[in-house]
TITORBA-284589 format. One line per field, with one value per residue: residue number from 0; residue in three letters; x negated, y negated, z of N, C-alpha, C in turn. Coordinates in Angstrom, 1 decimal. Layout:
<sekols>
seq	[NUM,...]
type	[ALA,...]
nu	[X,...]
nv	[Y,...]
nw	[Z,...]
cau	[X,...]
cav	[Y,...]
caw	[Z,...]
cu	[X,...]
cv	[Y,...]
cw	[Z,...]
</sekols>
This chain:
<sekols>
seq	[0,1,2,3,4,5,6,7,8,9,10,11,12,13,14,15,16,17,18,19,20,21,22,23,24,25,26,27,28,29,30,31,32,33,34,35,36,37,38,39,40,41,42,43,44,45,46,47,48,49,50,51,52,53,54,55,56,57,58,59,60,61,62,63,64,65,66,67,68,69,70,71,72,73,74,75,76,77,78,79,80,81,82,83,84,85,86,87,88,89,90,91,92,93,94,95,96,97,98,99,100,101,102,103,104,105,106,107,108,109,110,111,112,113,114,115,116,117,118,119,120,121,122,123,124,125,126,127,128,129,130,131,132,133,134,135,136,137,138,139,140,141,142,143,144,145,146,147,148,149,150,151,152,153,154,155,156,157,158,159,160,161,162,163,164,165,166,167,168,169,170,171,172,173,174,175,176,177,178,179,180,181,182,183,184,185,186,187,188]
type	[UNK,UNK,UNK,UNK,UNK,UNK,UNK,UNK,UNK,UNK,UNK,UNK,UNK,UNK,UNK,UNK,UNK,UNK,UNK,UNK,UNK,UNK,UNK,UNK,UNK,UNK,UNK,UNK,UNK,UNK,UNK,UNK,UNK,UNK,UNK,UNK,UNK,UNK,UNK,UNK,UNK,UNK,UNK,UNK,UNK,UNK,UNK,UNK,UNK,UNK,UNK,UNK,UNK,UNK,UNK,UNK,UNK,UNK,UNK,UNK,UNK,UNK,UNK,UNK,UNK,UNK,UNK,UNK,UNK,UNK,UNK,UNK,UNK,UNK,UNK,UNK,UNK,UNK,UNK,UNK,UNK,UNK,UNK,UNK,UNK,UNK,UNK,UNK,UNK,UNK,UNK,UNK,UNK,UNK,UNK,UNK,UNK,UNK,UNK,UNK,UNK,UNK,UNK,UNK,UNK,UNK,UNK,UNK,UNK,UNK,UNK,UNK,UNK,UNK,UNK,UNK,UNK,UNK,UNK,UNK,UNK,UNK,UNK,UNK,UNK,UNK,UNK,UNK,UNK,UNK,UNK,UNK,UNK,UNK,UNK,UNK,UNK,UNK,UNK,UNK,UNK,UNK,UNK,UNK,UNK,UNK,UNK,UNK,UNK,UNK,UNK,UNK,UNK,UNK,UNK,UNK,UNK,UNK,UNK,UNK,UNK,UNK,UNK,UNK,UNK,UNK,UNK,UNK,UNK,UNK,UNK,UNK,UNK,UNK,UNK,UNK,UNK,UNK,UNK,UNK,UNK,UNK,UNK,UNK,UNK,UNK,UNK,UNK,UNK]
nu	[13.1,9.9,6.4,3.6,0.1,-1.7,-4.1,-6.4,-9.2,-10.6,-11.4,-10.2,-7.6,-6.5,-5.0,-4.6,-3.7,-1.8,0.1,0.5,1.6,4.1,5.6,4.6,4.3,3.4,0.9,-1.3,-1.8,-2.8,-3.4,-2.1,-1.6,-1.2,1.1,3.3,3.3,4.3,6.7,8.1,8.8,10.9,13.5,13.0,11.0,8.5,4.7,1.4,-1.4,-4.8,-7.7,-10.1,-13.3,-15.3,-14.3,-12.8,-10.6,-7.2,-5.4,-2.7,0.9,3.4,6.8,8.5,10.3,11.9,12.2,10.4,10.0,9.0,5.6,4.6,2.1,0.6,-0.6,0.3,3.1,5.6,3.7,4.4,5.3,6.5,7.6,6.7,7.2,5.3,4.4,3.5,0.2,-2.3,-3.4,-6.5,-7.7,-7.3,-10.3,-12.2,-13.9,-13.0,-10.6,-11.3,-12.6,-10.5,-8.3,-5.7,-5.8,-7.4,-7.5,-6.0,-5.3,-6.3,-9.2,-9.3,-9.0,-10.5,-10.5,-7.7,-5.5,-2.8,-0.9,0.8,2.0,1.8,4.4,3.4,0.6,1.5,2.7,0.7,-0.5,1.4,1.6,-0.5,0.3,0.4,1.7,2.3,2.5,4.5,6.6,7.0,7.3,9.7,11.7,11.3,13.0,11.4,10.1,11.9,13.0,13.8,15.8,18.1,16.9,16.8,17.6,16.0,16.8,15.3,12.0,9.6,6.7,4.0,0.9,-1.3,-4.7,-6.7,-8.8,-8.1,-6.5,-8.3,-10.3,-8.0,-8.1,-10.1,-9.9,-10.3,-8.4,-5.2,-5.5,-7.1,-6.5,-6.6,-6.0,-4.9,-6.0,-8.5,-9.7,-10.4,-12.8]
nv	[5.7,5.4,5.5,4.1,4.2,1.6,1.1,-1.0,-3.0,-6.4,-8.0,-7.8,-7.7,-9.2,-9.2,-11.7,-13.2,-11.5,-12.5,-14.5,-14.6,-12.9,-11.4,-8.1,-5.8,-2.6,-1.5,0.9,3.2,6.1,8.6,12.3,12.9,10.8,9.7,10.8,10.5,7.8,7.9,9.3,6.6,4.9,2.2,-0.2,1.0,1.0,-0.5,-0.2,-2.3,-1.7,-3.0,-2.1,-0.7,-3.5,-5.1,-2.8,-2.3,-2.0,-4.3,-6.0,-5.7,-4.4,-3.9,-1.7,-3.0,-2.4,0.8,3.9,3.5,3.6,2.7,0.6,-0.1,1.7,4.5,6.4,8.4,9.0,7.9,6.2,2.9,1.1,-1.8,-4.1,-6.5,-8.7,-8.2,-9.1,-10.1,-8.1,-8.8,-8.8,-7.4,-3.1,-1.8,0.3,2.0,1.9,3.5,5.8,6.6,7.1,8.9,9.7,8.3,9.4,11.5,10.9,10.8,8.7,9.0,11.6,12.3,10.5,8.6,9.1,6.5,5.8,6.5,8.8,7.6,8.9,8.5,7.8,6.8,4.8,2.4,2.2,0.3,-1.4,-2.6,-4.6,-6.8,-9.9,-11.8,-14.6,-15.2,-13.7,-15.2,-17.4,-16.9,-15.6,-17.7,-19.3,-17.5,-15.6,-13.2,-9.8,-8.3,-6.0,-5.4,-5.0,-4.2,-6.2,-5.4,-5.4,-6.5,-7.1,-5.5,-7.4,-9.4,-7.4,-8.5,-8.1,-7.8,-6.4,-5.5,-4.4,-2.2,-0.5,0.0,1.6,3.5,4.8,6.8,10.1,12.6,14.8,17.5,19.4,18.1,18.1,15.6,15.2,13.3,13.3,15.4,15.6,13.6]
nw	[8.9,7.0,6.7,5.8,3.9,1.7,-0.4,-1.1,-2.7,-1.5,-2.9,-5.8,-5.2,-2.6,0.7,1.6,-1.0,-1.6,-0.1,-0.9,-2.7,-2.4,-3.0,-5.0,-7.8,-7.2,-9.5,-11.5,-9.8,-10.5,-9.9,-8.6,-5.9,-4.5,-6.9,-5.7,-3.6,-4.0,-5.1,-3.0,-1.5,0.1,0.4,2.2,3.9,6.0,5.3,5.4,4.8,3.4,3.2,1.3,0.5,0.9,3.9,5.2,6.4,8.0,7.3,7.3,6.7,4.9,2.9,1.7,-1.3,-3.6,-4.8,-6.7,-9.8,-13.7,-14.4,-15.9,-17.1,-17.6,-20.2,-20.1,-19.7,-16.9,-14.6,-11.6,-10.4,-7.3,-5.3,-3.6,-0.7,0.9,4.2,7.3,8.8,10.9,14.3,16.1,12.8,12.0,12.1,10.1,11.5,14.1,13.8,13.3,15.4,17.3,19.1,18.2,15.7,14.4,12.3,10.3,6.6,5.5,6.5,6.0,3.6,1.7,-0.8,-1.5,-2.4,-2.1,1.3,3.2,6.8,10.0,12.4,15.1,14.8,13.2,15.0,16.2,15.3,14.6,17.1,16.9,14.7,14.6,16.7,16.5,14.2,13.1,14.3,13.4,10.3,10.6,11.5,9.6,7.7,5.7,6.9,8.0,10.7,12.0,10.4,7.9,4.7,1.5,-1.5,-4.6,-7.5,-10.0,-11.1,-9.6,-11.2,-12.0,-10.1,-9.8,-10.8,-14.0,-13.2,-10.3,-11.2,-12.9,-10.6,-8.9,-11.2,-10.8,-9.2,-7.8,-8.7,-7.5,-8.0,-10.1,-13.0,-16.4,-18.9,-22.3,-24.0,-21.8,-22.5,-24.9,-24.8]
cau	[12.1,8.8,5.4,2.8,-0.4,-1.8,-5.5,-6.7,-10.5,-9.6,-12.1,-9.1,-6.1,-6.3,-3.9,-4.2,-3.2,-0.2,1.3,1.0,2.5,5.1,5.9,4.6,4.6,2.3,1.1,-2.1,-2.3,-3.5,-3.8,-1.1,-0.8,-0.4,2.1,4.1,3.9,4.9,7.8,8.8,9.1,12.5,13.6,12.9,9.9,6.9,3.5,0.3,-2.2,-5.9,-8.4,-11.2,-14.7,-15.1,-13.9,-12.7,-9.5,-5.7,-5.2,-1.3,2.1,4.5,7.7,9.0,11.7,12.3,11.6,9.5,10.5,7.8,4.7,4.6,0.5,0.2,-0.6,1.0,4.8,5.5,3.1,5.4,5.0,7.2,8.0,6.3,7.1,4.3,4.6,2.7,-1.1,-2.8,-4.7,-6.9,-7.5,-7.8,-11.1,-12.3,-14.3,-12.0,-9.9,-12.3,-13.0,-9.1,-7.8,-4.5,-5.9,-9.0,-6.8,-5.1,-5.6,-7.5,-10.1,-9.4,-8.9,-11.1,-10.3,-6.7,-5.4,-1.4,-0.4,1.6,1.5,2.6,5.1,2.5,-0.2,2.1,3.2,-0.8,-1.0,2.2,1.0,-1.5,1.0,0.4,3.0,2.3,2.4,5.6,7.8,7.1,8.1,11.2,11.7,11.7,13.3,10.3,10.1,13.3,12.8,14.4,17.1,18.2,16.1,17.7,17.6,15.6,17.1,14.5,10.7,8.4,5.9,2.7,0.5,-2.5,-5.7,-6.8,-9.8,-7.1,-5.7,-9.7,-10.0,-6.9,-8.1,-11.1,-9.7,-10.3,-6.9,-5.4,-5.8,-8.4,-6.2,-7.1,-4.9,-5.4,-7.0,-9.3,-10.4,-11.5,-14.2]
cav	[4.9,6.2,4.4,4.2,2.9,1.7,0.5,-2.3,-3.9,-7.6,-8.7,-7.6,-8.3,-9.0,-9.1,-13.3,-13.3,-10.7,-13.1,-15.9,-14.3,-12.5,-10.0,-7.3,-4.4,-2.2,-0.9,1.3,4.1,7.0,10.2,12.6,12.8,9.0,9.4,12.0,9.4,6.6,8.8,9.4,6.1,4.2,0.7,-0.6,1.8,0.6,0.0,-1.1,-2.9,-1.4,-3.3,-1.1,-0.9,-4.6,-5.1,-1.5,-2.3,-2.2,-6.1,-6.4,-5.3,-4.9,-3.5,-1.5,-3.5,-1.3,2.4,4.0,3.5,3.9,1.8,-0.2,-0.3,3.4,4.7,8.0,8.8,10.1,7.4,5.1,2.3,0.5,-3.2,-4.8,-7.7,-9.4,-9.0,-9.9,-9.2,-7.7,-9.9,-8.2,-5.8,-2.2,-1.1,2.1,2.4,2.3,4.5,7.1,7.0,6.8,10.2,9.8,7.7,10.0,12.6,10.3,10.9,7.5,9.7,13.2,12.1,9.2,8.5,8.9,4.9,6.0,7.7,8.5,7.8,9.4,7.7,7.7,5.9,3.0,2.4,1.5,-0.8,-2.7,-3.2,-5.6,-7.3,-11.4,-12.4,-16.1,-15.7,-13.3,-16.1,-18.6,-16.5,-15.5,-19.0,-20.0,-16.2,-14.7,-12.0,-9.4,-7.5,-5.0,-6.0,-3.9,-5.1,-6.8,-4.8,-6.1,-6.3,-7.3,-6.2,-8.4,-9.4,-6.9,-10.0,-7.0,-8.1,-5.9,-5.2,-3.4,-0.8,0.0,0.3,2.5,4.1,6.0,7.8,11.7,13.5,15.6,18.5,19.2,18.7,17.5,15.4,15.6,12.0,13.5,16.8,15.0,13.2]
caw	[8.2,7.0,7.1,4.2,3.9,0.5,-0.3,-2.3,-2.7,-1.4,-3.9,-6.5,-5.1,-1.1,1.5,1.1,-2.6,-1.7,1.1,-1.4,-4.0,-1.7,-3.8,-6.1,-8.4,-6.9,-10.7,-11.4,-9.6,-11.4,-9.0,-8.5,-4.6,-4.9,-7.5,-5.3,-2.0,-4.0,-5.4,-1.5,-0.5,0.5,0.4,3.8,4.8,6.5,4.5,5.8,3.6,4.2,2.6,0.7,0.0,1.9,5.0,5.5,7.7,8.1,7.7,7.3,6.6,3.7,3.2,-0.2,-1.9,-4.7,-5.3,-7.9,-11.1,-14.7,-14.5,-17.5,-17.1,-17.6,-20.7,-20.3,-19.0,-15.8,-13.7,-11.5,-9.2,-6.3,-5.4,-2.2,0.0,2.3,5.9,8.5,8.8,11.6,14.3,14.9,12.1,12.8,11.5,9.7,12.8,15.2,13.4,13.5,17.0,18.3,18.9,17.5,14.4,13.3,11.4,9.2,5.3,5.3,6.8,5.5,2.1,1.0,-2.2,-1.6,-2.3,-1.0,1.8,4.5,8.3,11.3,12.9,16.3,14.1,12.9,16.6,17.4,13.8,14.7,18.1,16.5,14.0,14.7,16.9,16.6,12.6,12.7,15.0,12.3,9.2,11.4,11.1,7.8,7.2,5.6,7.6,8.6,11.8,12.5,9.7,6.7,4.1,0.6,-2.4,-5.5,-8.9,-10.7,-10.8,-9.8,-12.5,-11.3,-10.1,-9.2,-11.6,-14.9,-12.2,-9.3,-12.2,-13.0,-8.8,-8.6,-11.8,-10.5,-7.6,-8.2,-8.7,-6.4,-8.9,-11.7,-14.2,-17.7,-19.8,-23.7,-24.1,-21.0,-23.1,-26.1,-24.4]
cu	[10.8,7.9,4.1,1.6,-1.1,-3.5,-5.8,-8.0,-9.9,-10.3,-10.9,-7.9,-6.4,-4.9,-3.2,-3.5,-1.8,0.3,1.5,2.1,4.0,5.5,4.6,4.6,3.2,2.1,-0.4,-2.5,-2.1,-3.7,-2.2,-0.7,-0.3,0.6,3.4,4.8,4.6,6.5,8.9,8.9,10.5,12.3,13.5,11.7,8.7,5.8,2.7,-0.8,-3.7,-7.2,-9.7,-12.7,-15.5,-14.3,-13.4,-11.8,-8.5,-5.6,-3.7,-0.5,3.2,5.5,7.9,10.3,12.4,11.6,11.0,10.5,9.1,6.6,4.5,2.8,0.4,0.3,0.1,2.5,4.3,4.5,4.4,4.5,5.9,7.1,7.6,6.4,6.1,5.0,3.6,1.2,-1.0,-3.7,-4.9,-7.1,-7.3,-8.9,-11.6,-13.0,-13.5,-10.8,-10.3,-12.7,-11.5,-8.8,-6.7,-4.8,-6.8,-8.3,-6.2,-6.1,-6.7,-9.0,-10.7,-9.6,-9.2,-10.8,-8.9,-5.9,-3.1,-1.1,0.2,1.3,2.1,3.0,4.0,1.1,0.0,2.3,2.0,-0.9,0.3,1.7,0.0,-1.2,0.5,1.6,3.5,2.6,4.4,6.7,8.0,7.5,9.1,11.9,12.6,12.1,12.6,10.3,11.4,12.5,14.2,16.2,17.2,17.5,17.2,16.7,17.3,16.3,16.5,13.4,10.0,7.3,4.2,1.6,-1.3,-3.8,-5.6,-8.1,-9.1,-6.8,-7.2,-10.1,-9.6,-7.8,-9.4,-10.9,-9.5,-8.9,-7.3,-5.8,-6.6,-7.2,-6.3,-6.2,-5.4,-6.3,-8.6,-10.1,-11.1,-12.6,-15.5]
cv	[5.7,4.9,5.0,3.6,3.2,0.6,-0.3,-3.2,-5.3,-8.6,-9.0,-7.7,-8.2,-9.6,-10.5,-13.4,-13.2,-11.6,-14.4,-16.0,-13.8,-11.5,-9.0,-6.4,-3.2,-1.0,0.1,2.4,5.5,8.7,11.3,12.9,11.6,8.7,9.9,10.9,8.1,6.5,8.8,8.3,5.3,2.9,0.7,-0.1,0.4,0.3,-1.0,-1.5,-2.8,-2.6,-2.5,-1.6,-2.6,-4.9,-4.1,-1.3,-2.4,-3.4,-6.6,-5.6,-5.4,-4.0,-3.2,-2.0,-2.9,-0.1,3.1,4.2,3.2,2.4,1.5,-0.4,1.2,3.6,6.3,7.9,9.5,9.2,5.9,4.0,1.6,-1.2,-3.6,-6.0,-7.9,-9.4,-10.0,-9.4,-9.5,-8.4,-9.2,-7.0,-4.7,-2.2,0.2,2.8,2.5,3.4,5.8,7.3,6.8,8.0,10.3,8.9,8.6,11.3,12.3,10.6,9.6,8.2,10.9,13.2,10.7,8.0,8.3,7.1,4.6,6.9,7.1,8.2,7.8,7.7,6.7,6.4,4.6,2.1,1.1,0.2,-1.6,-3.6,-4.6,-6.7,-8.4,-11.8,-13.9,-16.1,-14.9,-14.2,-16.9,-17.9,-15.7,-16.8,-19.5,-18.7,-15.8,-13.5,-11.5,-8.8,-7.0,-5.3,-5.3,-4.8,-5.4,-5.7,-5.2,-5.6,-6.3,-7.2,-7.0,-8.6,-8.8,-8.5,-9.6,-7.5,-6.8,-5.0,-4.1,-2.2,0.0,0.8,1.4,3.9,5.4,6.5,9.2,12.2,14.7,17.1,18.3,19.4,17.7,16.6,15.3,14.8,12.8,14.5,16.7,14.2,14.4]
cw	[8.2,6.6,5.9,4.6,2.1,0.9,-1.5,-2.0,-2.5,-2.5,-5.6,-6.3,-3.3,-0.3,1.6,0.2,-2.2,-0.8,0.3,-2.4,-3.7,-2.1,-4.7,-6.6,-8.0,-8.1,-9.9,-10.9,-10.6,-10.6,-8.8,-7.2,-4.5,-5.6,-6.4,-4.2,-2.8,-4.8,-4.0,-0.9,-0.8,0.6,1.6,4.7,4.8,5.6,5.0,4.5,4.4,3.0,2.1,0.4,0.7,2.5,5.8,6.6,7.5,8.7,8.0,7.2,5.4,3.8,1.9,-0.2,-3.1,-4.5,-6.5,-9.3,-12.4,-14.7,-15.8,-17.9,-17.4,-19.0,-21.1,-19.8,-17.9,-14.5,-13.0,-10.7,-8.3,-6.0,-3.8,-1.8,0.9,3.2,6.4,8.7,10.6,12.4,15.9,13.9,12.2,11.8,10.9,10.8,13.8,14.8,13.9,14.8,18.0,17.9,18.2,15.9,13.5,12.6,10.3,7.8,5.3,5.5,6.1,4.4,1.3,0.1,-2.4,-1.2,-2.1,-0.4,2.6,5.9,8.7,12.2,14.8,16.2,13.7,14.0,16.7,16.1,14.5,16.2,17.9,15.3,14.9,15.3,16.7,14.6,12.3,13.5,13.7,10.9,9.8,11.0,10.0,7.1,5.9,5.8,8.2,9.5,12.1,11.8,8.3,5.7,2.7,-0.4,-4.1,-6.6,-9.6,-10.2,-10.4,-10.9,-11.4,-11.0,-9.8,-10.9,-12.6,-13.9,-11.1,-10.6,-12.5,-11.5,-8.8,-9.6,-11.5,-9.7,-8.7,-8.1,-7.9,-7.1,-9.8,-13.0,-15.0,-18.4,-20.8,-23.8,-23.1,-21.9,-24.1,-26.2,-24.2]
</sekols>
């Protein structure tokens, strides 16, 4: 299993929304390390939900239910996106401060690479973020089977309908690429 995290203004889509909505298409990104990770990930992997620009923390937990397949928000070919279920948020958060000042957290891309809104995390890293998973919130969606633990996850057939604002794809849309590279529409400006 591999472990992700993905960033989202909660002003635009927050980590409440996504647990209400339970699912969705995680559309909009726009950079090409981000396409690459969200290329690499697997049904069942890890993914933390960081909140951006306000609040500035690893609030929750989701899990990819589908694998990348073409973002229907994209105006070009070639941009995908993945299928996420709500876990469990984080109580409490981790902060961007405390990141930064935890020896084994202050290396992570969140750090190194700003701008970058998916990546990966060391298996070491996820460890200290589940540690702080809600155990009183994950008994009760055990419960009412919500939540799998430590159980193969179920295999979506059908998208979810993206549920991410016109506001999130704008968000995603200004992250700097990993490369300077141009695309035609880009060169004619």
């Amino acid at each position: 299993m591999n472990y992700w995290l993905v960033k989202q203004e909660p002003e635009a889509y927050s980590f409440a929304k996504f647990q209400k909505d339970g699912t969705t298409a995680w559309t909009g990104v726009r950079n090409y390390q981000a396409r690459i990770n969200l290329n690499a990930m697997k049904v069942g992997d890890t993914v933390f939900y960081y909140h951006s620009v306000t609040g500035k923390a690893v609030v929750g937990t989701a899990e990819v239910s589908r694998t990348a397949y073409p973002d229907t928000t994209a105006d070009e070919e070639g941009w995908v996106c993945v299928d996420l279920k709500a876990g469990i948020p984080l109580d409490p958060p981790y902060t961007l401060a405390e990141i930064k000042e935890h020896e084994t957290l202050k290396d992570l891309a969140l750090v190194k690479q700003s701008r970058l809104s998916v990546m990966p995390v060391p298996a070491e890293a996820a460890k200290l973020f589940l540690k702080r998973v809600s155990t009183d919130k994950k008994k009760k969606m055990e419960k009412k089977g919500e939540a799998k633990v430590e159980a193969e996850p179920a295999k979506s057939e059908k998208p979810p309908k993206s549920t991410k604002t016109k506001k999130h794809a704008k968000a995603v849309k200004s992250e700097k690429p990993a490369k300077a590279v141009k695309s035609k529409k880009q060169s004619e400006k």
